[in-house]
TORKOL-809131 format. One record per residue (C-alpha): residue number from 0; residue in three letters; x, y, z. Coordinates in Angstrom, 1 decimal, m for minus. Example, Ala and Ser with C-alpha at 12.3 -4.5 7.8 and 13.67 -1.06 7.14 Angstrom:
<atoms>
     i    aa        u        v        w
     0   ALA     12.3     m4.5      7.8
     1   SER     13.7     m1.1      7.1
</atoms>
This chain:
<atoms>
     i    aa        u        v        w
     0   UNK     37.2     77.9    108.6
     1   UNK     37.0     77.5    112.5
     2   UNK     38.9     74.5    114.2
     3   UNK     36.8     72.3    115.6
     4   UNK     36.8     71.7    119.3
     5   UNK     36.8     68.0    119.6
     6   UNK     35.2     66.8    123.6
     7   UNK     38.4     65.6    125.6
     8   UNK     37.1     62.5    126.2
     9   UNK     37.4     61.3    122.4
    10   UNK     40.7     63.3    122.1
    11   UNK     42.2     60.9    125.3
    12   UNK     40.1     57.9    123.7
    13   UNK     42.6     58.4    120.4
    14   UNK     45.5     59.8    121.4
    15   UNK     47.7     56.8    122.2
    16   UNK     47.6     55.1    119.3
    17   UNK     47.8     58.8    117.2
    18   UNK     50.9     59.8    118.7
    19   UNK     52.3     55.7    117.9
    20   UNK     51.5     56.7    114.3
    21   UNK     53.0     59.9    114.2
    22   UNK     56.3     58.3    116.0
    23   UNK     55.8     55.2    113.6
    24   UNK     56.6     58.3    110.5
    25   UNK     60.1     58.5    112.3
    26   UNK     62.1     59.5    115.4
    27   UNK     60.6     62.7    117.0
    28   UNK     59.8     64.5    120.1
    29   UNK     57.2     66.1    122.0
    30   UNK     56.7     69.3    120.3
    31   UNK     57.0     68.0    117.1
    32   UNK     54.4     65.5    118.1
    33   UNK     51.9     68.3    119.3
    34   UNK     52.4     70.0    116.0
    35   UNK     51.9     67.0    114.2
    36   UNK     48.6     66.5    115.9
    37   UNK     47.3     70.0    115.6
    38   UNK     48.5     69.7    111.7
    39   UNK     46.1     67.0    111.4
    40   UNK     43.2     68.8    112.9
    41   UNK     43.3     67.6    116.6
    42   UNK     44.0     71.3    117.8
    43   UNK     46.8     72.0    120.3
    44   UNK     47.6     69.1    122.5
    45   UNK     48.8     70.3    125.8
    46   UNK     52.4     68.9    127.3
    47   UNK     50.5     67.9    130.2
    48   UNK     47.9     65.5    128.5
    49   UNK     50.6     65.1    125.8
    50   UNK     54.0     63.4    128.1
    51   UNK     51.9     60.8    130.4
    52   UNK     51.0     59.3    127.2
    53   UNK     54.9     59.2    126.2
    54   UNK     55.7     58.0    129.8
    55   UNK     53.2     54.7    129.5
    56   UNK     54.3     54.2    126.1
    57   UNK     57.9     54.1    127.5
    58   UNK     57.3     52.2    130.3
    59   UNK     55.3     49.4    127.8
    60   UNK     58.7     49.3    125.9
    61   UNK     56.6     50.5    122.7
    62   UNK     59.2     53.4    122.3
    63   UNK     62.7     53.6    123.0
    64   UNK     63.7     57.4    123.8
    65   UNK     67.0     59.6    124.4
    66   UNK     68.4     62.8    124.8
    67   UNK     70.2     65.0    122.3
    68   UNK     71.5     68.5    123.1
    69   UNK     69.8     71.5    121.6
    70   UNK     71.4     73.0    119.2
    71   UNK     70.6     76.6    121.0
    72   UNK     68.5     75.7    123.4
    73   UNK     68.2     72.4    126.3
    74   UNK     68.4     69.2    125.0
    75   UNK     65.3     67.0    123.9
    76   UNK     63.7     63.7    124.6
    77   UNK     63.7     62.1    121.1
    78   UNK     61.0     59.1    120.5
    79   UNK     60.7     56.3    118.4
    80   UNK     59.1     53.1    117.8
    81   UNK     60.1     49.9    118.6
    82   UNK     59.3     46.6    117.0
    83   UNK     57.0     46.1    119.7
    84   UNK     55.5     49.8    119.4
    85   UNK     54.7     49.1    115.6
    86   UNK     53.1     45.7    116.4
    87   UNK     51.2     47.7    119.0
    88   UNK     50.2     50.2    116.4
    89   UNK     49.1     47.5    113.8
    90   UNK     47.2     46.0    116.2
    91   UNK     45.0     49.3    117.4
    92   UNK     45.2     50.6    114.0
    93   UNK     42.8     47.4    113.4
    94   UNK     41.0     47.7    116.1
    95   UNK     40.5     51.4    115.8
    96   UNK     39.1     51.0    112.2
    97   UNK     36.7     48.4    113.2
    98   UNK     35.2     50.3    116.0
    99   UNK     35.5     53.4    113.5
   100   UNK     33.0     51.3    110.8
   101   UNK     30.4     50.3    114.0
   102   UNK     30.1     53.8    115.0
   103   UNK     30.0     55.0    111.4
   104   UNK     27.1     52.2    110.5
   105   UNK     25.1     53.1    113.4
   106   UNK     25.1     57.1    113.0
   107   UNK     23.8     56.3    108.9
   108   UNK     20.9     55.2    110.7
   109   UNK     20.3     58.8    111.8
   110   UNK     21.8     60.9    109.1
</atoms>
């Protein structure tokens, strides 16, 4: 079965609070994330769309990073939530369903 190419605009509208999930499942980094994402059907999330969402959530103090050497390779930025991150990703977990149930009301309407 073909992936489906999902319009970047819904991709951006989601990511944020995907990527506080898939931290949320335990300390990670950024490829790890990408293939997390593409495992769930989002496709191939690109570094460049991928690290400005780590940088805000950073700078919001939702995650707490650090650097471990590679084991044969550089070292990596490892991610993961703070207590502040997972009230974050309660709260647009919430918010994300509710929005999620209007949409899905209003397209019954034209299925």
């Amino acid at each position: 079965m073909d992936a489906i190419i999902w319009p970047s605009s819904w991709l951006k509208g989601f990511l944020e609070v995907a990527v506080l999930a898939i931290i949320a499942e335990g300390e990670t980094y950024g490829y790890e994330i990408t293939s997390r994402l593409a495992d769930a059907g989002f496709g191939t999330v690109k570094g460049g769309t991928l690290y400005p969402v780590l940088g805000r959530l950073e700078e919001a103090g939702l995650v707490d990073t650090h650097w471990r050497a590679g084991d044969s390779g550089p070292g990596r930025k490892y991610y993961r939530l703070t207590a502040d991150g997972g009230a974050a990703l309660r709260e647009r977990a919430a918010t994300w369903r509710a929005f999620s149930d209007n949409l899905t009301a209003l397209l019954k309407e034209h299925s």
